[in-house]
N, C-alpha and C positions, 0 to 999 in steps of 0.2 A: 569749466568742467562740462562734459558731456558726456550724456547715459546713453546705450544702446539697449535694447530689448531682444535678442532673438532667439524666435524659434526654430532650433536646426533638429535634425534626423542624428538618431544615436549613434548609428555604427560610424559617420562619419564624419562626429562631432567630440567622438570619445577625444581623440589627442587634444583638444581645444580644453577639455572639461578638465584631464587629467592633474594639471600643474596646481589647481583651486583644488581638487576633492584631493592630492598628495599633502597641502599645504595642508588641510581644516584635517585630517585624518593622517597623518604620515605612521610608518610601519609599528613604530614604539607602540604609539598611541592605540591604534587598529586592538591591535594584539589584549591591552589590557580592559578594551570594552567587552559588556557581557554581550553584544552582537557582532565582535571581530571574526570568530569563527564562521558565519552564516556565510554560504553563496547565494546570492542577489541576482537577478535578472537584467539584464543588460538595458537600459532605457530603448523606449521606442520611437523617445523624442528628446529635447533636451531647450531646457528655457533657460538662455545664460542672458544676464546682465553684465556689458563691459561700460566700464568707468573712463573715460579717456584713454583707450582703447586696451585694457587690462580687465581679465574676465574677474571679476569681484562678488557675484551669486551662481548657482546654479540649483535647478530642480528638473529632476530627470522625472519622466512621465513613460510609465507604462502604460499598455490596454491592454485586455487582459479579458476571457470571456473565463469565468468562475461559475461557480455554484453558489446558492445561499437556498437553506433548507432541501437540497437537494435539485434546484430549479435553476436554468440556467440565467445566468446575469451576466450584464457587461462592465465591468470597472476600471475603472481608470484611477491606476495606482499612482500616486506622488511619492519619490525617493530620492535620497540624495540629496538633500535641502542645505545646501553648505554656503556660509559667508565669510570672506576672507575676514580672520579677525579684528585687524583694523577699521573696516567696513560697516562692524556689526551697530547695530540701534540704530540703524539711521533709514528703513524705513525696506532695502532692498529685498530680502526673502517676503516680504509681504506681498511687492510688485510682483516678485515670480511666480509665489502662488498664484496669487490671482488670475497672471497672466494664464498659468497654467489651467486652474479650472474653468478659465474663459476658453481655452485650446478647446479643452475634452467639452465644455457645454455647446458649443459651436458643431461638432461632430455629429452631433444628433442622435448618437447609437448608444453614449455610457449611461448607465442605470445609477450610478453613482461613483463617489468618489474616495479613495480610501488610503489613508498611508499609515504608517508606524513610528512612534516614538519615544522616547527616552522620558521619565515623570518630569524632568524639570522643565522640560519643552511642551507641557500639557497644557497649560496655559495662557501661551502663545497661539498654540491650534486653536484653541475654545476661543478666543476675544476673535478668530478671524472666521465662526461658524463652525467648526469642527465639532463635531460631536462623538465621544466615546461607542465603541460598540460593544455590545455586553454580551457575548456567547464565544465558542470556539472560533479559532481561527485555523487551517491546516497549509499547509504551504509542503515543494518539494524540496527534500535535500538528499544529497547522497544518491535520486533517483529514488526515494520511496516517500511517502506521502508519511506527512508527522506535522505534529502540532506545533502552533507556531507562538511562541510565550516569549521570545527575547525583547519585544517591545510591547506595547500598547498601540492595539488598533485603534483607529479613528475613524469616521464616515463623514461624508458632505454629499447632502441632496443634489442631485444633477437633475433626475427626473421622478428617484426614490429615494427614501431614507431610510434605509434599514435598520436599526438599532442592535435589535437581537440575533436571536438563531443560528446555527452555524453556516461560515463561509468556506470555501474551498478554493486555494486561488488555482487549483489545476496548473502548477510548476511553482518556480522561484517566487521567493518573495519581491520586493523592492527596496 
């Protein structure tokens, strides 16, 4: 068996990502999640793990210059965290986060790190440093600025740790 790691560029990684986020997420399924409705921002980077050359994780990586208390910040969003279900427990969305906040800490520009999540997936984030953020979130949809409640924000120190206050992601979520 042999694992690859790569870090490709979204726009021209999306058909590679496609078949994994169709399969973890297919249209039935989308539709009856209380975040199916949400448009999402396109990744700006994309950390796939292939299995014997069959892509098996994926986590899409925004950056993203935001607000927090009104003050500007850089963050780097994680989205899209999908494992082929056969695949899952066995260690691969761990490697891709990591890989991924190793991407953005390497950068040198993100202020921190921040994704959204479903409650049963909370505990996963927390055992891997994630830590809840406790204030507003606002994110864009429809082109107008609105609060963003469908998940559970999370933050990871890159260079700050924000915990509180409100954040502004100034566009789409992730």
């Amino acid at each position: 068996m042999s694992i690859e790691i790569e870090i490709a560029t979204g726009a021209s990684s999306r058909a590679a990502a496609a078949p994994l986020l169709s399969a973890v997420w297919p249209p039935e399924v989308l539709k009856a999640l209380p975040w199916g409705h949400i448009t999402f921002a396109d990744p700006d980077l994309r950390v796939m793990i292939d299995r014997d050359g069959e892509t098996v994780c994926h986590v899409g990586i925004t950056r993203r210059a935001g607000t927090w208390n009104g003050r500007k910040v850089h963050i780097g969003g994680l989205g899209n965290v999908a494992t082929r279900a056969d695949c899952r427990g066995r260690g691969y969305a761990t490697l891709a986060i990591n890989a991924a906040i190793h991407t953005l800490t390497e950068e040198h520009s993100i202020d921190f790190g921040m994704l959204f999540c479903e409650p049963h997936n909370s505990a996963f984030y927390e055992k891997l440093g994630w830590q809840s953020f406790n204030g507003p979130v606002y994110a864009e949809q429809a082109g107008q600025r609105t609060s963003f409640t469908a998940m559970a924000p999370y933050v990871f120190r890159i260079r700050r740790l924000l915990r509180e206050g409100t954040i502004d992601l100034c566009g789409l979520p992730w």
